[in-house]
N, C-alpha and C positions, 0 to 999 in steps of 0.2 A: 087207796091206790087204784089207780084206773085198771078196770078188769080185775085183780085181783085181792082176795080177801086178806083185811091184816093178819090175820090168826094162821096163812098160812106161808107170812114171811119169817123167815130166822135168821137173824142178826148172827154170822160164826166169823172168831178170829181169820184175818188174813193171812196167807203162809206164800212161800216163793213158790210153791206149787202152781198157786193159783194165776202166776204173771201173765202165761198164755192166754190165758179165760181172759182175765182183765183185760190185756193188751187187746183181745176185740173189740172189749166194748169202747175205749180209749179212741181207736182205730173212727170207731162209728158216729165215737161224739165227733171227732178233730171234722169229720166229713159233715158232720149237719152242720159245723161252725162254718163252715168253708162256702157252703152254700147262704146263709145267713151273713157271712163278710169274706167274700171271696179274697181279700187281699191278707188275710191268716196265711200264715203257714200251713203247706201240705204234709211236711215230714211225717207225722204222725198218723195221716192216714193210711200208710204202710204196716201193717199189722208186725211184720216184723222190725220196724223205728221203734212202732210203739213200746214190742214185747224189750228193747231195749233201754227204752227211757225207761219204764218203770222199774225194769233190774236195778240199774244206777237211781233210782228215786229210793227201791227197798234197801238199798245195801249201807245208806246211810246210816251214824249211829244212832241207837234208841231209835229207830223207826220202829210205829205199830201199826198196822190198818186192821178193820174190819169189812168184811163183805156181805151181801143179804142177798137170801136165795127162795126162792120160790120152789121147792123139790131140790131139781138138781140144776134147776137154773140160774143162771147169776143175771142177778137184777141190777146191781151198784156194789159200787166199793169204794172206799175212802181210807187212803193213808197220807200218814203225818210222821213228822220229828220234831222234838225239841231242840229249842238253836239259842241256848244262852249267851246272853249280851249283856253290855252294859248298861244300856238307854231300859230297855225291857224288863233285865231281868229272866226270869224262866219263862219262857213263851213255847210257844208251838206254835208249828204251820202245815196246811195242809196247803199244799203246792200244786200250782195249774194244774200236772199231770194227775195228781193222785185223786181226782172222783173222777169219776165215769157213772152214769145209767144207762141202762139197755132203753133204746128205743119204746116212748111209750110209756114208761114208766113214771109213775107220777112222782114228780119233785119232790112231797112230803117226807119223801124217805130220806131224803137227808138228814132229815129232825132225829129218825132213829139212827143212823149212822154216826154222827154225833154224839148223840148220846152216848151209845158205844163207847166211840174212840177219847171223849173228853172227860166221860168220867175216871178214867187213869190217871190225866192229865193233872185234873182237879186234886184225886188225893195227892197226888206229888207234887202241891203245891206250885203247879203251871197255870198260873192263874192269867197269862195274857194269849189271845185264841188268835191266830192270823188266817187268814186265804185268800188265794188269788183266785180271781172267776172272770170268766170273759162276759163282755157286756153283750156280747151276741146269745146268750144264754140269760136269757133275764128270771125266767121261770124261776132257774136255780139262783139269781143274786137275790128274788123275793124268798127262797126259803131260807138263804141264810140271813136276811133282814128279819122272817118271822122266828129267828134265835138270837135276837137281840145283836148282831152284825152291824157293823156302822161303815161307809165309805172313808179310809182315810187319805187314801194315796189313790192316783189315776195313771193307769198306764197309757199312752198316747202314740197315734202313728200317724204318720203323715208320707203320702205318696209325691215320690219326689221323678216321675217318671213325665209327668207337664210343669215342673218347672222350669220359668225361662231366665233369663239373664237378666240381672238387675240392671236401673239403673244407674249412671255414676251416682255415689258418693255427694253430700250437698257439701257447694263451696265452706269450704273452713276444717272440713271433716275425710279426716283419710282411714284406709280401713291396711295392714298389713297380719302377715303372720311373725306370732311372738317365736322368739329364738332364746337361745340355751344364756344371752344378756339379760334379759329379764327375767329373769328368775324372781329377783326380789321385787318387781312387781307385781307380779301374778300374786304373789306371796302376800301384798300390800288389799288385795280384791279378796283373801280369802275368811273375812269376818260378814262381810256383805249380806251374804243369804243368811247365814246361822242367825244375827243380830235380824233379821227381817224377822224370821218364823218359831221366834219367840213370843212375836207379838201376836196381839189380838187379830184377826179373830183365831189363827193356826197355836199359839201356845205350845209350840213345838220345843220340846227342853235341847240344846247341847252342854253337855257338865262339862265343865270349868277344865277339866284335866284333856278334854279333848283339843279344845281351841291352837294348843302347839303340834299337833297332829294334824289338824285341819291347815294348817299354813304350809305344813313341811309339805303335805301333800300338792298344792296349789304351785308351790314353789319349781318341785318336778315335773308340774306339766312341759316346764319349756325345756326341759332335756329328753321329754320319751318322746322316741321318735315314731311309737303307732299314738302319738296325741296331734291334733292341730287347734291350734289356738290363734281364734282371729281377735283384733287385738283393734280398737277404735280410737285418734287421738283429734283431740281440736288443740292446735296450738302447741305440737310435740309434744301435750299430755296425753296419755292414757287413761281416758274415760270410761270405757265399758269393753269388755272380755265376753267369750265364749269360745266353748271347744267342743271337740266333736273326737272319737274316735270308737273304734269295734265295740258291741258289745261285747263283759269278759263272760256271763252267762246267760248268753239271751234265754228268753223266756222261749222253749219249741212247741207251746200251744197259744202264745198271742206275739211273736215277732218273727217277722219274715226272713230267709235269706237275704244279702245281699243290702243289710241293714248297716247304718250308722246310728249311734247314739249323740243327743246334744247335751251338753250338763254344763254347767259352771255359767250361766248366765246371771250379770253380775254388771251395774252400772254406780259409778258414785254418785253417794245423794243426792249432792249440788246440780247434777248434771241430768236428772230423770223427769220424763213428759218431756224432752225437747225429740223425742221417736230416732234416737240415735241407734235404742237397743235394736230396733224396726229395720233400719238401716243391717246393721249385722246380719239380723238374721236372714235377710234376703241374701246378702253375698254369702254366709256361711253356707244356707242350702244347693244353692246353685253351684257353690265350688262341690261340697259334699256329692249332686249330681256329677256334675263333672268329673269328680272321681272315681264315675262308674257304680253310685250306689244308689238302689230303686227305691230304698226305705228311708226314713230316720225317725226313730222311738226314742221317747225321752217318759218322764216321770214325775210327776208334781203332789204335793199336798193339795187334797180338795179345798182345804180350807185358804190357801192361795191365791188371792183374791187377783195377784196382781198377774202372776201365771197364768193362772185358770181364764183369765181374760184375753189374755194377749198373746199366747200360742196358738189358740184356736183358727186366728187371722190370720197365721200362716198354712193352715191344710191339717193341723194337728186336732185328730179327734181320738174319744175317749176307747178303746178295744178291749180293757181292763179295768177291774177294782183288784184292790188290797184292801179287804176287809178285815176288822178286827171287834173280839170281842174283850172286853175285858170286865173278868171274874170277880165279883166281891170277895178280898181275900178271907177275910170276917167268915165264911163259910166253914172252912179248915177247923173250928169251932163254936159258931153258932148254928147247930143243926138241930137244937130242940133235943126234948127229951127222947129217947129212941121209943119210950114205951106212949108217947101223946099219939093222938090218933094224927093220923096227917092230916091236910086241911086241904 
């Protein structure tokens, strides 16, 4: 650790005491991100945002952090919660807000904070590890790459403050907004993606028992009236779909005010490489502009080959990872004899 000696950091649980303290340092990361990608969110360089986020980060259930101190200094902190699910299982996350390092401090110390905080994790059988880190902070996405951290998901923004006005629509091809009529077609688009990112190379699972959930939900987009769904047809079909509306929990240390979110981008097979999708998402940003919004943040599997290429050409670049480790469960009882020496 730059400047200071390992022997005189101490790893000590985290307590609500400590919010104030952290919230500085929280405060001081959000400001060097800021400088590093000015189009970040400021909220949180407000020491009192911060002191707030973190309250609502700790107050969650089964939340634990750990913090490490130099004396009486606070160097870093990092808390988490477990967030059981079905796809997962027992998992934990350690979420944008919950590390912070003080200025200077050298990265490696995440390796002990982890430590810390995972070995609980571990005996309680939470064997899958998440976290979100801004790509403007790369130091720290190499120390959780040097804990066996993998890129799975990409958090994405795009500034929509020089977008101009597309042009028409090519002959054959009309673009409108879907209505509370179509319901069962939205409904009809909503196997699209799941059936994509099963496949190679993403092998992203959806279980069987989801797929009537995944439609009911696709189905409602055309009745909620904070969704907009622009809707593409050749020939009075309906070819390809996307929607846009608020995020429901933006991220407040990688998504801006005044942001829209894009999801549900989705073309029928028959009908894909003819750059219809291309077509949308010009008109969706430019209305999304139009309606007064400076951002729009969306999210993709890294392994996404066909995302991860064709958003980019719109202004969408990468401001996050969602890393993840996951734990050989095997551990839980192959730990060696206790009396073998270690190795």
């Amino acid at each position: 650790m730059a400047g200071i000696a390992r022997s005189k950091v101490e790893i000590r649980p985290f307590s609500e005491n400590l919010i104030p303290q952290a919230a500085g340092l929280l405060a001081a990361r959000q400001s060097r991100l800021r400088q590093a990608d000015p189009d970040l969110p400021g909220r949180y360089e407000s020491p009192a945002a911060a002191q707030q986020g973190l309250a609502a980060l700790w107050s969650k259930p089964q939340t634990t952090g750990v913090a490490a101190y130099e004396g009486d200094r606070l160097l870093a902190y990092m808390i988490g919660s477990p967030k059981p699910e079905p796809v997962w299982g027992r998992n934990a996350w350690v979420h944008s807000p919950g590390l912070a390092l003080a200025d200077g401090v050298d990265p490696s110390i995440v390796a002990d904070l982890y430590a810390a905080i995972g070995e609980a994790w571990v005996r309680d059988g939470v064997f899958f590890h998440f976290t979100m880190t801004p790509v403007a902070e790369p130091e720290i996405v190499q120390a959780w790459f040097a804990l066996a951290f993998g890129i799975e998901q990409v958090q994405a923004l795009a500034d929509l403050r020089n977008v101009k006005p597309p042009p028409p629509p090519p002959p054959g091809l009309t673009i409108r907004r879907a209505g509370p009529a179509d319901a069962d077609i939205l409904a009809g688009f909503s196997d699209l993606i799941w059936r994509e990112l099963i496949k190679a190379p993403v092998w992203g699972i959806t279980l069987p028992e989801a797929a009537g959930e995944i439609r009911t939900g696709y189905a409602e987009l055309a009745t909620d009236p904070s969704v907009t769904v622009w809707m593409a047809e050749v020939d009075r079909r309906v070819v390809a779909i996307q929607g846009y509306w608020e995020p429901d929990e933006p991220d407040e240390v990688l998504v801006p005010g005044k942001s829209v979110t894009i999801s549900v981008l989705s073309t029928l097979l028959e009908e894909r490489g003819k750059g219809i999708q291309s077509v949308l998402t010009r008109h969706g940003l430019a209305q999304a502009r139009a309606a007064g919004y400076d951002y729009c943040e969306t999210d993709w599997r890294s392994a996404n080959r066909g995302v991860a290429r064709s958003l980019p050409r719109f202004g969408f670049r990468p401001v996050g990872y969602r890393l993840v480790r996951r734990v050989d469960a095997r551990i839980a009882w192959a730990r060696g004899s206790e009396s073998a020496a270690s190795g």
